[in-house]
Backbone as a chain_set.jsonl record, in Angstrom:
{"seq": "XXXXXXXXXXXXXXXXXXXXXXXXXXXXXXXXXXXXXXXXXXXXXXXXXXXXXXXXXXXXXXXXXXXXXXXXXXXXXXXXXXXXXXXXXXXXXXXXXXXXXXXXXXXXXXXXXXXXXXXXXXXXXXXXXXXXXXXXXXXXXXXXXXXXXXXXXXXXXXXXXXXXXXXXXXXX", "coords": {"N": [[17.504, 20.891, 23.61], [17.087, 21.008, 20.134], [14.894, 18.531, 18.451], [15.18, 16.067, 15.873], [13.5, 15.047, 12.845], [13.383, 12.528, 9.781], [11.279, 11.573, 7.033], [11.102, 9.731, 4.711], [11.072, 8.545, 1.409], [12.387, 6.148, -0.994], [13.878, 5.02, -3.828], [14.793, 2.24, -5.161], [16.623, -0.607, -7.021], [16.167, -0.008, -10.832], [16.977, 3.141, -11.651], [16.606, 6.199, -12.793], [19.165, 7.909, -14.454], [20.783, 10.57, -16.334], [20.531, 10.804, -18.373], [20.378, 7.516, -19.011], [19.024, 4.099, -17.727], [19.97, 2.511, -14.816], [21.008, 0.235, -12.431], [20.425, 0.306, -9.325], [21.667, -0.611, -5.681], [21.257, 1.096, -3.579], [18.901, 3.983, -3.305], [18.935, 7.118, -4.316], [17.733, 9.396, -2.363], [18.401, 7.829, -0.453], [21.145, 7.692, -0.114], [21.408, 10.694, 0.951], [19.923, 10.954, 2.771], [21.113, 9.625, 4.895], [23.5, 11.213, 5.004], [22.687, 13.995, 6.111], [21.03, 12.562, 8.187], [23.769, 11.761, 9.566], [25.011, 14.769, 9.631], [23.456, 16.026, 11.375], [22.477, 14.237, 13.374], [19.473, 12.626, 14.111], [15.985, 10.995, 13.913], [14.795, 8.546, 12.041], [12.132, 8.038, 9.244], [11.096, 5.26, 7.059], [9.429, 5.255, 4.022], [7.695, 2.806, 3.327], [5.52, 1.141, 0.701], [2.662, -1.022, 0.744], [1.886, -2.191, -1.747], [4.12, -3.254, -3.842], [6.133, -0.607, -6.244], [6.392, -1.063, -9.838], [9.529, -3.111, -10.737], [10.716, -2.525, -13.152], [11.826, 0.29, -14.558], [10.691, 2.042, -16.062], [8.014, 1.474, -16.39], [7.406, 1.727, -13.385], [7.251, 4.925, -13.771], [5.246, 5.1, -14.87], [2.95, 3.881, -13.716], [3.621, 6.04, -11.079], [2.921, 8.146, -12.503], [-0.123, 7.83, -13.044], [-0.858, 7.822, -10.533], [-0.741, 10.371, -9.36], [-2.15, 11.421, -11.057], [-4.795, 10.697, -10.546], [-4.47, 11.012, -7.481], [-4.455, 8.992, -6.345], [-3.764, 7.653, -3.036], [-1.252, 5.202, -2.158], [-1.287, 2.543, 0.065], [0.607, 2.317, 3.132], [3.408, 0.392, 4.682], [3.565, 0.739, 7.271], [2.256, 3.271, 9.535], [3.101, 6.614, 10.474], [2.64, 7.737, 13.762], [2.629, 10.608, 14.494], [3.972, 13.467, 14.895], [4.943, 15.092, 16.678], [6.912, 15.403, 18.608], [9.269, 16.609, 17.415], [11.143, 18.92, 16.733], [12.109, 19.546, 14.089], [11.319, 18.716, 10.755], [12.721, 16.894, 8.404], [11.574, 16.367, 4.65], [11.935, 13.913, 2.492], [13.173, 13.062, -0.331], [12.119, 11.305, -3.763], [11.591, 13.539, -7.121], [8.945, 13.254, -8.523], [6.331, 13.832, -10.701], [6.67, 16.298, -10.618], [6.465, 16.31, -7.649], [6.378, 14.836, -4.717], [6.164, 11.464, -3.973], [2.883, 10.095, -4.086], [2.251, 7.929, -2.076], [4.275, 9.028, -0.253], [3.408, 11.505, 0.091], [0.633, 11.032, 0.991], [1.291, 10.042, 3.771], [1.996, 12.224, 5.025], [-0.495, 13.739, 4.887], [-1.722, 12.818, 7.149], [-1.225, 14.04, 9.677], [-0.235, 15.994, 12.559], [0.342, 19.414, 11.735], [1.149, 21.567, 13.458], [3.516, 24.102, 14.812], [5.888, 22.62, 13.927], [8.759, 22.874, 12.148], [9.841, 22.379, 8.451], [11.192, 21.083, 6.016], [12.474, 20.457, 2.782], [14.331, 17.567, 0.84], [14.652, 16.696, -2.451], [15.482, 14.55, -4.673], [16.578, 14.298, -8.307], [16.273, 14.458, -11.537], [16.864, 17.022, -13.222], [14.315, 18.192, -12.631], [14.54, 19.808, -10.384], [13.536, 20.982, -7.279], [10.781, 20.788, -8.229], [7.357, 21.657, -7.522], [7.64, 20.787, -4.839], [7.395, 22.133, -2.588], [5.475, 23.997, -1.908], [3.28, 22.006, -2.293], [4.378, 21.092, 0.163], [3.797, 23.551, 1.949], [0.638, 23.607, 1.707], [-0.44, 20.861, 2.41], [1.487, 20.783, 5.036], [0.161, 22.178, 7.521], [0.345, 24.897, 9.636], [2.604, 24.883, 10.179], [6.139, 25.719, 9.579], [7.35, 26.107, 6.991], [10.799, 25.804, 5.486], [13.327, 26.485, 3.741], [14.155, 24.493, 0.707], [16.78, 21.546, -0.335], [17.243, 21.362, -3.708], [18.456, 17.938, -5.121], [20.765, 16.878, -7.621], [20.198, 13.426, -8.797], [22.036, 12.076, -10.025], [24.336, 12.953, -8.736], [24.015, 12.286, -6.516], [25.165, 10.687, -4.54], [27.749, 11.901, -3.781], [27.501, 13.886, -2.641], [27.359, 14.53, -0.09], [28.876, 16.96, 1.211], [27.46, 19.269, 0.854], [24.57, 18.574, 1.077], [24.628, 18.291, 4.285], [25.779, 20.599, 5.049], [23.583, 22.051, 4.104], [21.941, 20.929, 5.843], [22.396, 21.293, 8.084], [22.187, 24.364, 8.489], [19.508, 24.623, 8.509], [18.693, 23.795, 11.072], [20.163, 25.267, 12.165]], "CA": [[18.078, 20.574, 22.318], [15.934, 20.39, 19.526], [15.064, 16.884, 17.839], [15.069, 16.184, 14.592], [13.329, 13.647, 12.324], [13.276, 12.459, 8.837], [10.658, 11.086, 6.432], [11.367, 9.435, 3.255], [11.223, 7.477, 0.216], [13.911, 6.059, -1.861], [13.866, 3.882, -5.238], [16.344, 1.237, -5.308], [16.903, -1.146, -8.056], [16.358, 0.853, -11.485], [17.075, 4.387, -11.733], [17.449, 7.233, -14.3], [20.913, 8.96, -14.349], [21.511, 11.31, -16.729], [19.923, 10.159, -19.502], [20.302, 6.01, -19.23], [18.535, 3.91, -16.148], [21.012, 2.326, -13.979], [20.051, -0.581, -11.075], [21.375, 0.378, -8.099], [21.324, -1.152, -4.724], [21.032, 1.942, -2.77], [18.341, 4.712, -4.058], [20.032, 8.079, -4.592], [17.574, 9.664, -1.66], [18.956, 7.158, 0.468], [22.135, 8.552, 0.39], [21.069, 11.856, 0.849], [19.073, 10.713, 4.472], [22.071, 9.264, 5.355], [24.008, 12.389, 5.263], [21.473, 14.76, 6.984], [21.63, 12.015, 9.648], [24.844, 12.244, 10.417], [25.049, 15.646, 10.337], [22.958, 16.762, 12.537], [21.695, 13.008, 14.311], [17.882, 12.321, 13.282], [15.261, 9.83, 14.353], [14.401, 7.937, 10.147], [11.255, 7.251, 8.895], [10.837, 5.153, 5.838], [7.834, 5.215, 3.535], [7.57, 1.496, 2.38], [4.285, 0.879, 0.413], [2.351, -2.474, 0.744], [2.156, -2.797, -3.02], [5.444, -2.443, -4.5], [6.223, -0.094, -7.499], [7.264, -2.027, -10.286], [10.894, -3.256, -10.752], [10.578, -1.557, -14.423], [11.919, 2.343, -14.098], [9.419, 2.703, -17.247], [6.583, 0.636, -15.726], [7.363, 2.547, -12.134], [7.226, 5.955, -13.87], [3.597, 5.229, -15.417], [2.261, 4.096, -11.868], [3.549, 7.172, -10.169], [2.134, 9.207, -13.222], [-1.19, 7.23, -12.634], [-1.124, 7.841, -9.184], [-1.028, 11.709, -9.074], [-3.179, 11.955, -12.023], [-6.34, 10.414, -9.585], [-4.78, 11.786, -6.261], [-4.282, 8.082, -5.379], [-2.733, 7.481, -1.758], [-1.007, 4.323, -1.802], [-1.269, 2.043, 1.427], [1.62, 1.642, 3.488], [3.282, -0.57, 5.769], [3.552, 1.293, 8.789], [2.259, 4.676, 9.55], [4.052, 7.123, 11.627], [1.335, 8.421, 14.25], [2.679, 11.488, 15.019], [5.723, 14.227, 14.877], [4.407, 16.218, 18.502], [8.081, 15.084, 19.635], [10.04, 16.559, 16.524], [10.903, 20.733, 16.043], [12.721, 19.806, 12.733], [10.947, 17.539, 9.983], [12.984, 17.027, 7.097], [10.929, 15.583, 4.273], [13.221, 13.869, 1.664], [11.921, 12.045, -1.583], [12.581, 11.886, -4.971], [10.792, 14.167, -7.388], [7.872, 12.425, -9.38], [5.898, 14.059, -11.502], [6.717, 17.573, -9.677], [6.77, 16.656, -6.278], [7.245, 13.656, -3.795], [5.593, 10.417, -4.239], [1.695, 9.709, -3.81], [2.417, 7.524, -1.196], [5.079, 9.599, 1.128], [2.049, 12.754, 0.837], [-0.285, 10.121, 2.277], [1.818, 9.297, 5.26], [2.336, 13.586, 5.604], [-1.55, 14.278, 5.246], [-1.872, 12.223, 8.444], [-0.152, 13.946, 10.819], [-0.782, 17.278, 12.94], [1.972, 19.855, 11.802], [1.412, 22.706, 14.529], [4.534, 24.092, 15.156], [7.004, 21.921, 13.038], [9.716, 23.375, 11.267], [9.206, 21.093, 7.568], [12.41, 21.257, 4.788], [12.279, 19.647, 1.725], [15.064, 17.554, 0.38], [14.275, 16.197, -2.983], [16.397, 14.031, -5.434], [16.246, 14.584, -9.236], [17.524, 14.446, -12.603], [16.63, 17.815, -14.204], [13.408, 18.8, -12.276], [14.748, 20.446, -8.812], [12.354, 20.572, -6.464], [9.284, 20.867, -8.854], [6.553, 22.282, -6.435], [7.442, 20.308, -3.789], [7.615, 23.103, -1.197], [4.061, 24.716, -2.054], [2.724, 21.262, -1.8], [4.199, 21.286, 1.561], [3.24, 24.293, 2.603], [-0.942, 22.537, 1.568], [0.002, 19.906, 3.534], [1.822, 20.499, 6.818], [-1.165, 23.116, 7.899], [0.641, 25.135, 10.795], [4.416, 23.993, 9.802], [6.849, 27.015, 9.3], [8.301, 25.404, 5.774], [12.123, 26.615, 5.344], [13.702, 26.323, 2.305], [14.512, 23.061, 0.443], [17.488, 21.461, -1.179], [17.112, 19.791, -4.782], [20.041, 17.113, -5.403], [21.113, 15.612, -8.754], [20.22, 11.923, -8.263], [23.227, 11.542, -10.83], [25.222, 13.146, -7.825], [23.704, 12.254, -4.721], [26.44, 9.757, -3.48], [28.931, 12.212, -4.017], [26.141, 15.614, -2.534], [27.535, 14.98, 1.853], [29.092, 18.414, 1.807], [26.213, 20.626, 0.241], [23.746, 18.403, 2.131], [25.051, 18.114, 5.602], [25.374, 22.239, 4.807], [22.38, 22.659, 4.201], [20.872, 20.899, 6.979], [22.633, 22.052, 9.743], [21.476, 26.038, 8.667], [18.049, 24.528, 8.918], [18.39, 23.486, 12.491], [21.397, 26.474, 12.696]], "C": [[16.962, 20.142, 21.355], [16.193, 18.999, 18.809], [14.54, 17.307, 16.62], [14.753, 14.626, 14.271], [13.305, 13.881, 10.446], [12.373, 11.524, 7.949], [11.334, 10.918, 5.137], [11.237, 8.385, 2.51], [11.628, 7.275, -0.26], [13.603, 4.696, -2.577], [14.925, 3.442, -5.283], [15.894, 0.276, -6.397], [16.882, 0.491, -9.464], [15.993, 2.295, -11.127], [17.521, 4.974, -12.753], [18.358, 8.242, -13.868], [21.264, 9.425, -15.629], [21.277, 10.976, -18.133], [20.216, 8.435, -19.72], [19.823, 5.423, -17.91], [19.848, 2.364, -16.111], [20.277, 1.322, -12.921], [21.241, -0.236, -10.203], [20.832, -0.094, -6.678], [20.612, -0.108, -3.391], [20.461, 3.424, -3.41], [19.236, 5.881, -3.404], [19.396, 9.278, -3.078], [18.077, 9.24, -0.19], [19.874, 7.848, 1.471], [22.278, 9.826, 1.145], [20.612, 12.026, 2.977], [20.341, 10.53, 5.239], [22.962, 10.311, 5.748], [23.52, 13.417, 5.965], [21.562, 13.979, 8.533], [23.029, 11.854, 10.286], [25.604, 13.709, 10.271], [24.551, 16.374, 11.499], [22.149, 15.641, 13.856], [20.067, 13.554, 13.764], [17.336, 11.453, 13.329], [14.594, 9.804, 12.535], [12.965, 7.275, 10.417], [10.823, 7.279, 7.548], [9.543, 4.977, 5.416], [8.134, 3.82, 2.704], [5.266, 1.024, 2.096], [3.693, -0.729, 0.403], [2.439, -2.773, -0.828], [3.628, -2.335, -3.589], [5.325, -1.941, -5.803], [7.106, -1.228, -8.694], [8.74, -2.008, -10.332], [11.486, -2.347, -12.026], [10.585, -0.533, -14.037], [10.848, 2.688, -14.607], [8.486, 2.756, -16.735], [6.406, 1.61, -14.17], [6.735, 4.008, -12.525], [5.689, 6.563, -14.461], [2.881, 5.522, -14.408], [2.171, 5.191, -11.336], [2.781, 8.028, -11.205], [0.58, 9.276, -12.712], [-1.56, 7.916, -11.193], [-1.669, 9.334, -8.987], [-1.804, 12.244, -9.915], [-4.619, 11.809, -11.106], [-5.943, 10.679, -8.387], [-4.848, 10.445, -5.408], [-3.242, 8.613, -4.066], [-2.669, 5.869, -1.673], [-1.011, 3.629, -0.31], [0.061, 1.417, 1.987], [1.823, 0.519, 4.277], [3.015, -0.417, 7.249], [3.11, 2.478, 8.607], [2.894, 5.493, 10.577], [2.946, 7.901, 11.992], [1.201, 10.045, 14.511], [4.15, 12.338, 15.085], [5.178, 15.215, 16.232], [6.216, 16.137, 18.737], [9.493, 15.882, 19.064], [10.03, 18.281, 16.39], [11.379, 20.318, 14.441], [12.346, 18.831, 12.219], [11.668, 17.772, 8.896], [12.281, 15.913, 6.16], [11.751, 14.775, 2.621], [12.794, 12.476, 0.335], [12.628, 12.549, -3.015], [11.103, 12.42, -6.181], [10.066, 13.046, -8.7], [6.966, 13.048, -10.173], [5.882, 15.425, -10.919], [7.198, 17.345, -8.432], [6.758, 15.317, -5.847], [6.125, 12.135, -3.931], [4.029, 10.212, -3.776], [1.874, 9.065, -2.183], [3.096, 8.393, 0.022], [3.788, 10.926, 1.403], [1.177, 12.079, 1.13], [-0.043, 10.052, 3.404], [1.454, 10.795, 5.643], [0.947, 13.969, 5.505], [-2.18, 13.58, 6.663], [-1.948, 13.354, 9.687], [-0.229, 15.618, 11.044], [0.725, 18.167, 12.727], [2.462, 21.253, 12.622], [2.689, 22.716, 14.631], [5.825, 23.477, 14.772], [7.681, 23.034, 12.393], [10.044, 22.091, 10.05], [10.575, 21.49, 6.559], [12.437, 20.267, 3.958], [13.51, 19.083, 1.221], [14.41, 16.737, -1.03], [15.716, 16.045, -4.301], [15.581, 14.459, -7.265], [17.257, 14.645, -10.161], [16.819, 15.587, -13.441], [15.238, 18.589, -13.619], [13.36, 20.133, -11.282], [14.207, 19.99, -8.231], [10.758, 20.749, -6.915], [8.629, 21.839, -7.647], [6.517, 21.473, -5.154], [6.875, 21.074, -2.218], [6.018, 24.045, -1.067], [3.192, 23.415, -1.93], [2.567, 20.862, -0.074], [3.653, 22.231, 2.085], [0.925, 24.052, 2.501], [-1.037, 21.511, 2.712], [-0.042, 20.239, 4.852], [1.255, 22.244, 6.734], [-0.052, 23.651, 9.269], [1.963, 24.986, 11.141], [5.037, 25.619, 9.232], [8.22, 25.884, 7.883], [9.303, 26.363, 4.931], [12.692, 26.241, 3.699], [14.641, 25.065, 1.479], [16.453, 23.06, -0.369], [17.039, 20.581, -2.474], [18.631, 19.679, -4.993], [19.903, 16.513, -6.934], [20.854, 13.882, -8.213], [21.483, 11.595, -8.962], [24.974, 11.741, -9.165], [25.147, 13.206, -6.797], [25.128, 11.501, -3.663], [27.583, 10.542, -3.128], [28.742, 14.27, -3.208], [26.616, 15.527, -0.866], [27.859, 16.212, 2.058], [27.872, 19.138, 1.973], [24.882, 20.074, 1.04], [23.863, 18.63, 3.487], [25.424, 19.965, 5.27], [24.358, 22.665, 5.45], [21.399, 22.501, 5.819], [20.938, 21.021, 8.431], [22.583, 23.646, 9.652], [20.382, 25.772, 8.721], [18.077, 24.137, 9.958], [19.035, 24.533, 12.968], [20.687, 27.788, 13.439]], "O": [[16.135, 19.255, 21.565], [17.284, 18.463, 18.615], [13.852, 18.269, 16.28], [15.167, 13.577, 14.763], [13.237, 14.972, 9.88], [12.762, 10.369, 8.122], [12.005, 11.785, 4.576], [11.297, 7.262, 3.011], [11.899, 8.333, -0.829], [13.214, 3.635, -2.088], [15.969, 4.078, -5.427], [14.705, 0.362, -6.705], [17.343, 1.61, -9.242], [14.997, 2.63, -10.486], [18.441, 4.636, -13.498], [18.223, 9.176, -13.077], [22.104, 8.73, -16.2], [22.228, 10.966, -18.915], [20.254, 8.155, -20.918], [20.108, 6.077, -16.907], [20.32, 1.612, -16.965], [19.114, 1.538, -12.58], [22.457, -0.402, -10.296], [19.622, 0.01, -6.474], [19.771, -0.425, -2.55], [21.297, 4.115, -3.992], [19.973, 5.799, -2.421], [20.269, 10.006, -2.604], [18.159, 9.915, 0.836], [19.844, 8.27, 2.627], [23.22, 9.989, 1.919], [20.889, 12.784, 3.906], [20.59, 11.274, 6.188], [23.23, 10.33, 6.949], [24.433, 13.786, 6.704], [21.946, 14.445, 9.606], [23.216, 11.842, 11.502], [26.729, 13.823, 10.757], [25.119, 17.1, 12.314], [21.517, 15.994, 14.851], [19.722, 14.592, 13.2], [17.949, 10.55, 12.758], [14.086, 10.761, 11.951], [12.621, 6.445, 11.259], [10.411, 8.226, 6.877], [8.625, 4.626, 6.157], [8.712, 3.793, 1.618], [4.307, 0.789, 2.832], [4.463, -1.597, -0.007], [3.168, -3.721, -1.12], [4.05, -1.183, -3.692], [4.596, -2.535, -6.598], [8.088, -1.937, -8.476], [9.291, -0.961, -9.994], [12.478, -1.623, -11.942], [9.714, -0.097, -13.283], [10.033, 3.426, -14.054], [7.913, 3.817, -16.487], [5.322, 2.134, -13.913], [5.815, 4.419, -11.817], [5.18, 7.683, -14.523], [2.342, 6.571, -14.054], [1.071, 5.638, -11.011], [1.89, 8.707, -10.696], [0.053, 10.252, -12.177], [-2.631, 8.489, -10.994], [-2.798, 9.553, -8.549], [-2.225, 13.389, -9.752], [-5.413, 12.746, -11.017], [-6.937, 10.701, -7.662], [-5.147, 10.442, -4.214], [-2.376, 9.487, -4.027], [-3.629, 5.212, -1.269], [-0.652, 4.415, 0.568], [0.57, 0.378, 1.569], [0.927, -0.256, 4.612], [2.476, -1.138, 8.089], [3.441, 2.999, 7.542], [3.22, 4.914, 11.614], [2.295, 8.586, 11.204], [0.15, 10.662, 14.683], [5.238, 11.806, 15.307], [5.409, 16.413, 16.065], [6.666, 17.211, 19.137], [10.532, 15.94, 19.722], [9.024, 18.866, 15.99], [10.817, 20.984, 13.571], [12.707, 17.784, 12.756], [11.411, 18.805, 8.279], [12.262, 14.744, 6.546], [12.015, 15.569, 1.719], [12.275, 11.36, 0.364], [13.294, 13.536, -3.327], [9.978, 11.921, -6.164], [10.637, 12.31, -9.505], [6.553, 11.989, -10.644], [4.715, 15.74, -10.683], [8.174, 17.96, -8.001], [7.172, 14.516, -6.686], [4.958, 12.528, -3.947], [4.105, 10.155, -2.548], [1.618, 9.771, -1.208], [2.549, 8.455, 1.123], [3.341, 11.248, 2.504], [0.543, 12.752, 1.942], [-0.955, 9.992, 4.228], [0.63, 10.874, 6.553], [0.879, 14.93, 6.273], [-3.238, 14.037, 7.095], [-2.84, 13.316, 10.535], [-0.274, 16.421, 10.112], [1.816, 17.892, 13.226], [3.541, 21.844, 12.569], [3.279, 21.636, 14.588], [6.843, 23.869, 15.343], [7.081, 24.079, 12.143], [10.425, 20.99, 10.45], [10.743, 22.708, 6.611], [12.422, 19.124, 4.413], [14.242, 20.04, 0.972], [13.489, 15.999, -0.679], [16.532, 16.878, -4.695], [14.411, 14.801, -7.432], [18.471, 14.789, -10.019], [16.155, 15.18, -14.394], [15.022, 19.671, -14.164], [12.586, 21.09, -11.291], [14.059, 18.768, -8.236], [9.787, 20.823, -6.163], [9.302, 22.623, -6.978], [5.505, 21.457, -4.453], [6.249, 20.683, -1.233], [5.686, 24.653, -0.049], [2.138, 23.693, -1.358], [1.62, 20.558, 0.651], [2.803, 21.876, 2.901], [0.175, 24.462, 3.387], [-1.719, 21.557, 3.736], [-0.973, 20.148, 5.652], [1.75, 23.192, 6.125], [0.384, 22.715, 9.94], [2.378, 24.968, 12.3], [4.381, 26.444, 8.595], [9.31, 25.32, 7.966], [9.028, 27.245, 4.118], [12.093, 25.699, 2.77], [15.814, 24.871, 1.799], [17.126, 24.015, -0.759], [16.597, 19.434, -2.406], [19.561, 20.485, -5.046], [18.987, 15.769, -7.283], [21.43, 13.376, -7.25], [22.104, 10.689, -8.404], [25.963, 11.082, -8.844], [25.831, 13.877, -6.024], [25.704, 11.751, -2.604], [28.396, 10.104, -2.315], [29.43, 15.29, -3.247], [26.242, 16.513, -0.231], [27.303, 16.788, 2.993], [27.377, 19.526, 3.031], [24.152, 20.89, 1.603], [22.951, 19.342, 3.909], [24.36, 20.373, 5.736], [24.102, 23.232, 6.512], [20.694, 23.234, 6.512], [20.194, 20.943, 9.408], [22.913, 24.267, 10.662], [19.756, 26.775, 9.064], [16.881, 23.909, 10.139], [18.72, 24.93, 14.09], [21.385, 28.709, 13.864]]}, "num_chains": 1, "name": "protein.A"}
């Protein structure tokens, strides 16, 4: 039986929905993980950074600009050593200036991706999946990268069908 894991990052307090930002307790990728895991069961791994992004959506949205403008890699808390154990990586993030947070492609330039099967889920209000999926394919070197979903962050809480879909034809 194959195993499946999930990487991700998720913004909680402010968020932008739809043109106004919103504080919410539970970031809109969240949800999204959540669903994926119980469709198909899935060993979670979160990307928490040692410095936190600010609490400010505005102030957050500079940082991450900042960040991918110099190619920073934020420092996390934990690193995950290794996916050897995993056929199915889903990588699940919300989209940032194109693609997935400075920090979560730090954790994923780590990590040997021989043989992985890599799927992109990425949250968003108006972007899709930017280039997330050509970044992955840079990235996970040796990774057979299937084809992503982008979610409305406006409609993630409400996205279990079309996710849990999707991500049982990527293990299907």
């Amino acid at each position: 039986m194959a195993k499946n894991l999930i990487i991700y990052y998720s913004r909680r307090g402010e968020n932008y929905f739809g043109g106004s930002i919103r504080n919410v307790a539970k970031g809109n990728t969240e949800y999204c993980v959540e669903f994926i895991q119980k469709a198909i069961g899935a060993d979670v791994f979160e990307i928490e950074t040692v410095k936190e992004y600010s609490k400010d959506y505005t102030t957050c949205t500079q940082e991450a600009q900042a960040e991918a403008r110099s190619g920073e890699r934020p420092a996390l808390k934990k690193y995950l050593e290794s996916v050897a154990d995993y056929d199915n990586i889903f990588v699940c993030g919300p989209c940032w200036w194109g693609t997935f947070p400075c920090a979560e492609l730090g954790q994923l330039e780590r990590l040997d991706w021989t043989g992985r099967n890599v799927f992109a889920l990425m949250t968003h209000e108006g972007s899709g999946l930017g280039h997330c999926e050509s970044d992955l394919r840079k990235i996970c070197k040796g990774a057979n990268v299937g084809r992503g979903l982008a979610v409305s962050g406006s409609s993630a809480q409400g996205s279990e069908s079309t996710v849990a879909a999707w991500a049982k034809k990527c293990v299907g």
